[in-house]
C-alpha positions as CSV (number, residue, x, y, z in Angstrom):
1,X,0.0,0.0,0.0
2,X,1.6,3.0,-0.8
3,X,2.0,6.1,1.7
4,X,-1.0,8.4,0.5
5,X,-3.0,5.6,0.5
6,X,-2.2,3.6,4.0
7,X,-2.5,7.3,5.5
8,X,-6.5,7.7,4.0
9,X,-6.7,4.6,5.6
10,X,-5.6,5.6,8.9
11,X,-7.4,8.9,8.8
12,X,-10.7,6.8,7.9
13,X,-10.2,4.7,10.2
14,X,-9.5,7.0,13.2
15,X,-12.5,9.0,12.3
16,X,-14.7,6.5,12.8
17,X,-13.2,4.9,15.9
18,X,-13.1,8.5,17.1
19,X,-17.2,8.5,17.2
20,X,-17.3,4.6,18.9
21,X,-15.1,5.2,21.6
22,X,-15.8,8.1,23.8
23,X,-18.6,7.2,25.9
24,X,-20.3,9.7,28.4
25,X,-19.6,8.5,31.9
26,X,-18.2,5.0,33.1
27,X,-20.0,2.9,34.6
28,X,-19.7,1.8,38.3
29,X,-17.2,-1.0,37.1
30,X,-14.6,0.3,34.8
31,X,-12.3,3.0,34.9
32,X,-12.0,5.8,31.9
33,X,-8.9,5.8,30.0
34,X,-7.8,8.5,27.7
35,X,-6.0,7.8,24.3
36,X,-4.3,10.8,23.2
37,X,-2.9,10.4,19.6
38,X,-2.4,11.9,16.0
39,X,-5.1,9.7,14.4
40,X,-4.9,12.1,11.0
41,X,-2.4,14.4,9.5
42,X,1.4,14.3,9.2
43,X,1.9,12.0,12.6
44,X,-0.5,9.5,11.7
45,X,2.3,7.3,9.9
46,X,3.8,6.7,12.9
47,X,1.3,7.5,16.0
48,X,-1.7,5.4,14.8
49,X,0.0,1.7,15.7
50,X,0.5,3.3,19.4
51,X,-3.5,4.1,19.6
52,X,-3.8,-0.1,17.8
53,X,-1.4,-1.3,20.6
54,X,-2.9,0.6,23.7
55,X,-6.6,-1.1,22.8
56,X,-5.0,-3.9,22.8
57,X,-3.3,-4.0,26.2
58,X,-6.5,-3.0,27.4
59,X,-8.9,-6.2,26.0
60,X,-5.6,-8.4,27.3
61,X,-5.7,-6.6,30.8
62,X,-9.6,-6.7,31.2
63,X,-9.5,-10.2,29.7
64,X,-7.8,-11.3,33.1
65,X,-10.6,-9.3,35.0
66,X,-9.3,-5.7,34.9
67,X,-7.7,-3.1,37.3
68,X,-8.5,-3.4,40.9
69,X,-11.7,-5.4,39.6
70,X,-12.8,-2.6,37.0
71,X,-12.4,-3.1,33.0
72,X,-10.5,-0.3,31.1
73,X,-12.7,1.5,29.2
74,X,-10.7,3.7,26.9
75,X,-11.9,7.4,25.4
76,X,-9.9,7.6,22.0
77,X,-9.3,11.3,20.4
78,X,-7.9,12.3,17.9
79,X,-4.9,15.4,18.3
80,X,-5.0,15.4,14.4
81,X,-1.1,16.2,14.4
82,X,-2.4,20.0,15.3
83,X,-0.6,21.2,19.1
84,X,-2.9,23.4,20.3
85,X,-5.9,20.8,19.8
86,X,-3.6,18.6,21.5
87,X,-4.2,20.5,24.8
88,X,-7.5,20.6,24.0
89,X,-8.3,17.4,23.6
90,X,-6.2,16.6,26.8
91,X,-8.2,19.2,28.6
92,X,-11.8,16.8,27.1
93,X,-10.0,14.1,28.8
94,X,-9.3,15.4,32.2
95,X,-11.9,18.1,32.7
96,X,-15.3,16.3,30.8
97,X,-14.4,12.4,30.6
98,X,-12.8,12.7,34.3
99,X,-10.2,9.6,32.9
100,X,-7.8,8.3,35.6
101,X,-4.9,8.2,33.3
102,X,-3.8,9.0,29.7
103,X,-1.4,7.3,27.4
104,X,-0.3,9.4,24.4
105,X,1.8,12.4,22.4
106,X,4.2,11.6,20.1
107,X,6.2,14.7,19.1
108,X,7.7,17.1,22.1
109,X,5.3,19.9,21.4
110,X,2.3,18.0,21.3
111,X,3.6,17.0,25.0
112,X,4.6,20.3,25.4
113,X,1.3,21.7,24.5
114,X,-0.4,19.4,27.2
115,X,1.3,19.6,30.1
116,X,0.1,22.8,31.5
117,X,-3.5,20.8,30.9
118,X,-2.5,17.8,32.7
119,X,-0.3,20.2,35.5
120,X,-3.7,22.6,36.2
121,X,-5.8,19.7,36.8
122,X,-3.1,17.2,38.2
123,X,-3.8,14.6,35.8
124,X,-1.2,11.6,35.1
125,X,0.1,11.5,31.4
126,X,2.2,8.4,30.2
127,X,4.5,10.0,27.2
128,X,6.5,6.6,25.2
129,X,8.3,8.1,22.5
130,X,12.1,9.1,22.6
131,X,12.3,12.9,23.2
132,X,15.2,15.5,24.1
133,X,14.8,15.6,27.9
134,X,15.1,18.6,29.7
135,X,12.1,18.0,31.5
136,X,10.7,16.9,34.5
137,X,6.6,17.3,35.6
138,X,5.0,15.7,38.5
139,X,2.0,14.5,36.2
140,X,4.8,12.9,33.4
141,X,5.8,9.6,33.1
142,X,8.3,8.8,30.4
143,X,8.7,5.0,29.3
144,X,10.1,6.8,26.3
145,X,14.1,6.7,25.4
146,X,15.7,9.9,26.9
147,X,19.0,11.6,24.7
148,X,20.9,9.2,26.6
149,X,19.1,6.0,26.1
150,X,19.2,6.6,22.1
151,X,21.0,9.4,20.9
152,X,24.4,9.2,22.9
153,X,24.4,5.5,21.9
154,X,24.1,5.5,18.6
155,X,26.9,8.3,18.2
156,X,29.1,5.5,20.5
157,X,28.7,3.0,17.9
158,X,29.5,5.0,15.1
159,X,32.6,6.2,16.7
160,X,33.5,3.2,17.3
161,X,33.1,2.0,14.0
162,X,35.5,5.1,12.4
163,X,33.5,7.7,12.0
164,X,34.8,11.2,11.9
165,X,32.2,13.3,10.8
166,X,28.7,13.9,11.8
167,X,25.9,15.9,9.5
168,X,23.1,16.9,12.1
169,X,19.6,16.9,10.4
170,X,16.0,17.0,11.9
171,X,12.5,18.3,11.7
172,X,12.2,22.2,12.9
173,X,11.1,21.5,16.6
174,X,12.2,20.8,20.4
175,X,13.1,17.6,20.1
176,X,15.8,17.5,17.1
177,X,16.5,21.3,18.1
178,X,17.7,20.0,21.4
179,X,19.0,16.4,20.8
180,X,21.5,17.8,18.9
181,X,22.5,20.6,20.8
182,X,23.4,18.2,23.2
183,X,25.4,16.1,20.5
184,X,26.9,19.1,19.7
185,X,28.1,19.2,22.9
186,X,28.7,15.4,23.2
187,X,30.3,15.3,19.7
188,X,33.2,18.2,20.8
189,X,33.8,16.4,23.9
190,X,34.9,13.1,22.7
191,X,37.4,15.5,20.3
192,X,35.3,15.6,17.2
193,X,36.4,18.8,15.4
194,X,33.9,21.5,15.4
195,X,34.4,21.4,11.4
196,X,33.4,17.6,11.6
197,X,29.8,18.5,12.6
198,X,28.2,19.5,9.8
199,X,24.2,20.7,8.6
200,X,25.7,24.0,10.3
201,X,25.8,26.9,13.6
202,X,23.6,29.4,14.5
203,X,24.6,31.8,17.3
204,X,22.7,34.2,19.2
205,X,24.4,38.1,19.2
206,X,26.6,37.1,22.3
207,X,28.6,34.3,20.1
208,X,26.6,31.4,22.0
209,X,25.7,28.3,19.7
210,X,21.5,28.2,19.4
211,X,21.1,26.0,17.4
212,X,23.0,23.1,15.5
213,X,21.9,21.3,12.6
214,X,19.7,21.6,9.2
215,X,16.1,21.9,10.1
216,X,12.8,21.5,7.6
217,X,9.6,22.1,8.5
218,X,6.9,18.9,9.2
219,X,5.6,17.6,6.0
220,X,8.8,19.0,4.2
221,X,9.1,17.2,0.8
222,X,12.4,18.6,-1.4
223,X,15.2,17.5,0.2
224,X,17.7,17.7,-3.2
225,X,19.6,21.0,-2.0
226,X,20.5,19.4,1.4
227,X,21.4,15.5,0.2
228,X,23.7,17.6,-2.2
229,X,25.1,19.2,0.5
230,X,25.2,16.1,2.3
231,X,27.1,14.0,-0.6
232,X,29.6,16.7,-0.3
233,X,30.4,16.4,3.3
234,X,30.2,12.6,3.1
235,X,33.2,12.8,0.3
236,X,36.1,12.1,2.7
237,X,34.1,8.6,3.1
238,X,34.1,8.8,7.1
239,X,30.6,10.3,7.3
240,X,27.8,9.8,8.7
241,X,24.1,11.4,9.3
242,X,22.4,11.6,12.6
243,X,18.8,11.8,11.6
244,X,16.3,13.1,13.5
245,X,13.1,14.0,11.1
246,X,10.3,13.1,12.1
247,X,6.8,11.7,10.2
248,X,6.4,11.1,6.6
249,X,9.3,13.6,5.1
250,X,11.5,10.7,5.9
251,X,10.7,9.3,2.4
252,X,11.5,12.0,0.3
253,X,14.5,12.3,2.3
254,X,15.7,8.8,2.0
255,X,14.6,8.5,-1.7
256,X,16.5,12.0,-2.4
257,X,19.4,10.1,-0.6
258,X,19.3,7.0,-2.4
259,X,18.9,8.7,-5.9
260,X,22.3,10.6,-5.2
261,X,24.1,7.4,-5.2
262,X,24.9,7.7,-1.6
263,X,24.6,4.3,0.1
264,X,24.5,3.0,4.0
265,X,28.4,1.9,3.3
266,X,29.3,5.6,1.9
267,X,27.7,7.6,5.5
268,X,25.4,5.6,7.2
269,X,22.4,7.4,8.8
270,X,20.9,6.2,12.0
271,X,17.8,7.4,12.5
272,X,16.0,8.1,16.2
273,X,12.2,8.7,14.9
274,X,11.9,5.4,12.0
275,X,11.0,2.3,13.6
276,X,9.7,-0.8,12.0
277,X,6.5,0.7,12.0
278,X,7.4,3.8,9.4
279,X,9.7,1.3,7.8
280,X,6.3,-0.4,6.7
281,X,5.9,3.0,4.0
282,X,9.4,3.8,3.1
283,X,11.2,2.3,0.2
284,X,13.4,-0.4,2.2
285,X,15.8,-1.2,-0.4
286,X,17.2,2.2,0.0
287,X,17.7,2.2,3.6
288,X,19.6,-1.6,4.0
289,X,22.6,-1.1,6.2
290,X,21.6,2.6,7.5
291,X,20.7,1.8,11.5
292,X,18.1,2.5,14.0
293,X,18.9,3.1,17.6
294,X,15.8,2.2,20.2
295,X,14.9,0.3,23.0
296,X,12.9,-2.2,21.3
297,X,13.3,-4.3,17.8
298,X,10.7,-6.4,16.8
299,X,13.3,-9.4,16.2
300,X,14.9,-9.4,19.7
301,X,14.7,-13.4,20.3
302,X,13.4,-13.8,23.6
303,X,9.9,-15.7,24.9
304,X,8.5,-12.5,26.6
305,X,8.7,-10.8,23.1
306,X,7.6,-13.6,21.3
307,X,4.1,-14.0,23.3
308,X,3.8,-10.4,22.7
309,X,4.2,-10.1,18.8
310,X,1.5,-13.6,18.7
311,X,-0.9,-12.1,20.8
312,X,-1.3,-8.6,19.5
313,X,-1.2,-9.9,15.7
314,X,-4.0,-12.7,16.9
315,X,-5.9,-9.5,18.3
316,X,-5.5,-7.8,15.0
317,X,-7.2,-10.8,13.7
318,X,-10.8,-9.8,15.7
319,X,-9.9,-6.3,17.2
320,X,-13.7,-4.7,16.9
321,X,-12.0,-1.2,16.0
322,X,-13.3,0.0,12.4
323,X,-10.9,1.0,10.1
324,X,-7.8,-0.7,11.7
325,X,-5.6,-2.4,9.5
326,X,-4.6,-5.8,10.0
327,X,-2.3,-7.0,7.2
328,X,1.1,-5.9,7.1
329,X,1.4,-5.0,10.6
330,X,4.6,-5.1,12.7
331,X,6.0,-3.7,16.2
332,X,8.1,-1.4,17.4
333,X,10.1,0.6,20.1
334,X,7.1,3.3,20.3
335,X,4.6,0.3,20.5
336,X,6.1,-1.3,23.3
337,X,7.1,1.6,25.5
338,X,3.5,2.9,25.2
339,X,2.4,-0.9,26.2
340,X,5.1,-1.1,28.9
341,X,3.4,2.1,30.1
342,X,0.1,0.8,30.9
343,X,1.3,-2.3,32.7
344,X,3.6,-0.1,34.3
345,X,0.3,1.8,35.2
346,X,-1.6,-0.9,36.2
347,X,1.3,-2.4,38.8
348,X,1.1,1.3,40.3
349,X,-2.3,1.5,41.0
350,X,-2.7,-1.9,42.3
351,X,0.4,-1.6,44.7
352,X,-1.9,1.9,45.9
353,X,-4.8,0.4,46.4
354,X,-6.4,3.5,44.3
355,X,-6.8,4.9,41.0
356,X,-6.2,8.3,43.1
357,X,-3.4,10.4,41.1
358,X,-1.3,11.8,44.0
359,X,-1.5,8.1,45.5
360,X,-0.4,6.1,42.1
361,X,2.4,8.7,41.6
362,X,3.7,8.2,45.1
363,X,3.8,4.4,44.2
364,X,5.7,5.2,40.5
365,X,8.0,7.3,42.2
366,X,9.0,4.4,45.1
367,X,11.7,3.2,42.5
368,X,10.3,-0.2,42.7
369,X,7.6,-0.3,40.0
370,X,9.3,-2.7,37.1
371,X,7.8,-4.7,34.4
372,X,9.5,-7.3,32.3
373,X,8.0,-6.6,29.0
374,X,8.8,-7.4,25.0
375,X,12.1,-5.2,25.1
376,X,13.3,-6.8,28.8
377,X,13.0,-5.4,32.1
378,X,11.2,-1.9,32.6
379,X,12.1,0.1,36.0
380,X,10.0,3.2,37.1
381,X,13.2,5.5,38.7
382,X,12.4,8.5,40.9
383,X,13.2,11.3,37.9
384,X,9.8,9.5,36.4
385,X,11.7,7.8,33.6
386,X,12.6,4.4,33.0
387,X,15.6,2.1,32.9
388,X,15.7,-0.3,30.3
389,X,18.0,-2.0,27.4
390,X,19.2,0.0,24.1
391,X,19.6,-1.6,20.7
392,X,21.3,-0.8,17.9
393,X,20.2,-2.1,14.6
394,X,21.1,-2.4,11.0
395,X,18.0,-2.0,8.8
396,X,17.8,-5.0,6.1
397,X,15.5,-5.6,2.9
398,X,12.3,-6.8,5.0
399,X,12.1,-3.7,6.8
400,X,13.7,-5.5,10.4
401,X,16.6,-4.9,12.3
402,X,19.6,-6.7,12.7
403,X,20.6,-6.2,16.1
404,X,24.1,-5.1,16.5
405,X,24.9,-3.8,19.5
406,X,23.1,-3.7,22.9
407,X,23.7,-1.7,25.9
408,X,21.9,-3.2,28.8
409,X,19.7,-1.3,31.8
410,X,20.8,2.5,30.7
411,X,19.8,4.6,33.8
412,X,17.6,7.1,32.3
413,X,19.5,10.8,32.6
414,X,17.0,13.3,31.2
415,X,18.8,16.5,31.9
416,X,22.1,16.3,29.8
417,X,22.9,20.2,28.3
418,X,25.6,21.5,30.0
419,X,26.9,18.2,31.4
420,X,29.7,17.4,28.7
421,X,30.9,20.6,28.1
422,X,34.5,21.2,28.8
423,X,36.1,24.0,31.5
């Protein structure tokens, strides 16, 4: 299917789960749920699957009875890949549908957008996508990778593996914007000439670096200019791309790329926002050997993960959600967090005895809330993200990962500017 096409589908199909799925009040035995996701727009590629997996942890969970002897009942909306709606979707959620928790956000300023909502109203967000830290709010929890739980890995193994030069490129936002000031920062420290960084500096009128990297704007399509500028950095041969765009321009970018004659053996890019998932509407061929840095694959060999991938694509099979697709389907790092993030939930509020926020928060924050899910074990740490393994992986033909590298329970370590710069 191709990418105009699969994203019809997902807008049809959000549309109409949209109007199923937001009931009025909860009955005496469940407990409301929000969903908060881009079900239409630019962010559907990638944020629809996490709205597919979340239903389904809820039918497993209330298959084995519930929470605290209540089934999940879950309000879907749709954040339509627009920020401000975000917050005012968010504020539906908390203020209308009284929901005890939500699970959603993708990009940093949708999560951004709602967390004065969810700080006003003291409402409990679960946010499982990897993001540029610098953050830390009472009513966030973050299953998602932090900078150091992706990013600083991936520039590790390429290191490692000879590389001396490092083209920064992203989508025009928080996330990319601050990731790779931090690499910046990273990159000089491990004695990477500030030459070497390439995709270029922007300094405020005091001489301080603002911003580092090329930048396009969501939904950016003509990336000729920069993979011509990127084919000349990469000349030397000991390049590589950190990637950080985010939604569908990936494919014009990798197709641009491809069509230059640069190839994954030339300047590899690893990229921190295409999983498997994305993978599923990108031209594959051109992206074998370029890598992926997450803290999931959908081919780590272990039971846990094994179970998971039968059971959600059996669900698939007879998931009562209209629209949904159920062919093609695959997991992925943003899949699992998000699911690791409702068990992680659940384990809270059953340790507290309550759905109460202020009590399930006190729980989360004890340190001792884990869960040993798809990607391996899951720790909920005081700073309100979570421990857990990195892979890195080389992207083959079938749109998997070959797993590379690993890096086992990375301590979580949100607040990173500043921290590798040099006296």
């Amino acid at each position: 299917m191709k990418l105009s096409q699969t994203l019809q589908a997902m807008a049809v199909g959000a549309s109409l789960l949209v109007g199923t799925m937001a009931p009025v009040r909860a009955a005496e035995d469940t407990v409301k749920v929000g969903v908060l996701h881009s079900l239409s727009g630019t962010m559907a590629i990638s944020e629809t699957s996490l709205r597919d997996v979340l239903l389904f942890a809820f039918d497993e969970i209330n298959a084995k009875g519930g929470v605290l002897g209540k089934k999940i009942e879950p309000v879907v909306v749709d954040g339509a890949s627009n920020w401000p709606l975000f917050a005012e979707k968010a504020k539906q959620l908390l203020e209308v549908d009284k929901v005890a928790v939500v699970f959603g956000c993708w990009t940093s300023v949708s999560r951004k957008s709602v967390l004065p909502v969810f700080e006003k109203n003291n409402g409990l967000l679960f946010y499982p996508v990897q993001y540029e830290g610098e953050e830390l709010s009472k009513n966030i929890f973050y299953t998602a990778e932090a900078v150091n739980q992706q990013a600083i890995p991936a520039v590790d193994y390429l290191l490692a593996d000879g590389r001396k030069k490092f083209y920064l490129i992203g989508t025009d936002y928080v996330y990319p914007q601050t990731t790779n000031l931090v690499l910046l920062e990273y990159l000089l420290s491990k004695g990477v000439p500030i030459e070497n960084i390439g995709g270029g500096l922007r300094k405020d009128e005091a001489g301080k670096v603002i911003s580092a990297g090329k930048y396009t704007p969501f939904g950016h399509t003509d990336y000729q200019q920069i993979v011509a500028e990127i084919k000349q950095f990469a000349a030397t041969g000991d390049a590589c791309v950190i990637n950080t765009i985010n939604g569908d321009s990936n494919v014009p970018f990798f197709k641009e790329f491809a069509a230059s004659g640069l190839t994954a053996a030339d300047c590899p890019v690893v990229s921190m926002s295409l999983s498997e998932d994305e993978l599923r509407s990108l031209p594959t061929k051109d992206l074998v050997g370029h890598l992926g840095c997450w803290a999931y694959f959908m081919s780590i060999d272990s039971k846990e993960n094994a179970a998971f991938k039968k059971n959600f694509f059996d669900w698939l099979k007879t998931a009562k959600v209209q629209g949904i697709e159920r062919t093609n389907r695959v997991t992925c790092s943003p899949m699992v967090l998000s699911y690791d993030g409702v068990y992680l939930w659940k384990a809270a509020v059953e340790k507290a005895g309550s759905f109460d926020v202020d009590k399930v928060r006190e729980v989360l924050e004890s340190g001792k809330i884990t869960f040993d899910g798809p990607n391996g074990l899951n720790t909920v740490e005081k700073n309100h993200h979570t421990k857990k393994n990195t892979y890195i992986g080389e992207t083959k033909a079938d749109g998997q990962f070959k797993i590379v590298e690993e890096f086992k329970q990375v301590y979580p370590e949100p607040f990173l500017k500043g921290t590798f710069v040099k006296e």
